[in-house]
N, C-alpha and C positions, 0 to 999 in steps of 0.2 A: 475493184480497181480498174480504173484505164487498160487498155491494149498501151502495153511499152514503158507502163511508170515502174513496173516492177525493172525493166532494165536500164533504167535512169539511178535506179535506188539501189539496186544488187543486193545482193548473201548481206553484205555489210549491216545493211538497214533490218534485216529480219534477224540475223545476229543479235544486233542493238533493239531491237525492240523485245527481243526473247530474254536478254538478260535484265535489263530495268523490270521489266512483268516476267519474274518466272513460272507464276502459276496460270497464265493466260495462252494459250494455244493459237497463236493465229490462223485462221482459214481466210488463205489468199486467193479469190476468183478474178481473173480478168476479164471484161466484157467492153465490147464497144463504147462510147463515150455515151453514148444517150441511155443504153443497157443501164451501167453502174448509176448513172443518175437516177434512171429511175428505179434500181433494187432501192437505194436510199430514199427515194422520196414513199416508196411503199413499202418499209421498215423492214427489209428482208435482208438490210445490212445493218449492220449499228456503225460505219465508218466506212467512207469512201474515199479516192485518191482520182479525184476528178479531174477536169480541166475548167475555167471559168469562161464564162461569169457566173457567178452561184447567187442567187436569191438570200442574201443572209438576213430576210426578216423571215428564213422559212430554216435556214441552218447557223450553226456556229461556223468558222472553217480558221485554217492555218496555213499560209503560205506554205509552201516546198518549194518548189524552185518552177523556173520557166527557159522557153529552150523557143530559139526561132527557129523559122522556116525558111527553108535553103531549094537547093535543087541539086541533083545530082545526072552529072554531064559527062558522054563520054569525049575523051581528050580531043578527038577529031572533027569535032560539036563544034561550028561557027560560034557558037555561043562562051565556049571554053573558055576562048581569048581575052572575055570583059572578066573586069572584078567585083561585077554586080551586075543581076540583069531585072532590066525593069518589066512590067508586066506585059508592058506594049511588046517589047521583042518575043515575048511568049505566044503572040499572035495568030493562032492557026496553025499551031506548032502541037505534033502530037505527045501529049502530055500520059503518064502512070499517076496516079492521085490513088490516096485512101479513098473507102468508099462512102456510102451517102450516111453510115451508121457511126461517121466518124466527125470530130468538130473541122477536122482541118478540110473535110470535103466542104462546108459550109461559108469556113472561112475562106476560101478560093473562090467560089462561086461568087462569094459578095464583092471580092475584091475585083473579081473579072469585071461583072457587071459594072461596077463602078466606075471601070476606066474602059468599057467598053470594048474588052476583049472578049475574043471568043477562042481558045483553045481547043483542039481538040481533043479528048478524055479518050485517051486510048482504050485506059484499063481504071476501073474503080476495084481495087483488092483490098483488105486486109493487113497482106502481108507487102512490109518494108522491104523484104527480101527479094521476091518479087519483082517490085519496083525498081529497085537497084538493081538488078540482075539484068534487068530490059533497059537499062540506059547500061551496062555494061557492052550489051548488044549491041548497042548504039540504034535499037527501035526509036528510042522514046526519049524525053527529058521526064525525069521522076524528080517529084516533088515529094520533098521528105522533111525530118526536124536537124535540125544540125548535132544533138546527140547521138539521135541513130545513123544518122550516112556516116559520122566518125569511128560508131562504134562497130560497123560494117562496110571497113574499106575493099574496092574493088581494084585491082590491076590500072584499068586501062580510061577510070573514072574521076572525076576531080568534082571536089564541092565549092558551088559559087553561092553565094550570099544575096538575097532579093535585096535591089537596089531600096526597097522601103522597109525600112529596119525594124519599124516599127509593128510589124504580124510575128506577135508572139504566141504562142501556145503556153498559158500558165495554171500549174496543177496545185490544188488544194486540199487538205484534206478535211472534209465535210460530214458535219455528223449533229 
């Protein structure tokens, strides 16, 4: 599975999948976004909890759910003020981002280029925590999903909404 679908999904969903299959054991591995793609595309998983686009003349797959992409700001952050910020005002502005093993690094990248921003990548990590932690510092603006900056509020931090609604991150499960 995804880094973070398991904390979208929680105890609940491994609960619920434990009881509908009692006799089935799940083994849950989390792996960067392109990892878990490719356990599944070289059969080392029988089901994965991806994000898309997924090739489905090469898998079956099932909606779960989708979550956008936000930012998270420390209060004192010029930026704090608006209720959306567009990519332009990201401009050379030192940016925390997942790293290159992740889709949302991909998806920034293309979005930059597009509108012909250049941000600067402060830090490419892994961890959400991280990221957050360094716009609590008020270092950086950290680019995160709006289910994890909610589901790891900081003090001194507020989550704005990219003014283009439309950059969602949506996870499937694939098999």
């Amino acid at each position: 599975t995804s880094f973070n679908v398991m904390q979208y999904l929680g105890v609940a969903f491994i609960r619920d999948f434990q009881e509908a299959y009692p006799n089935i054991m799940p083994i849950i591995i989390e792996y960067p976004d392109g990892t878990a793609l490719q356990s599944l595309n070289e059969e080392d998983v029988e089901i994965a909890l991806i994000p898309g686009p997924i090739d489905i003349s090469i898998f079956s797959i099932e909606y779960l759910f989708s979550s956008h992409y936000c930012l998270v700001i420390h209060k004192s952050h010029p930026l704090a003020a608006k209720k959306s910020v567009s990519y332009h005002d990201l401009h050379e502005l030192p940016l925390a981002i997942r790293g290159r093993e992740f889709s949302l690094y991909g998806e920034h990248q293309n979005v930059f280029t597009q509108h012909g921003i250049a941000p600067n990548s402060m830090i490419e990590t892994s961890s959400y925590h991280l990221i957050h932690r360094m716009a609590a510092a008020n270092m950086c603006v950290a680019a995160s999903l709006d289910y994890v900056a909610c589901d790891d509020p900081q003090p001194d931090t507020i989550i704005v909404p990219l003014e283009d609604d439309d950059l969602v991150k949506t996870i499937y499960c694939a098999k």
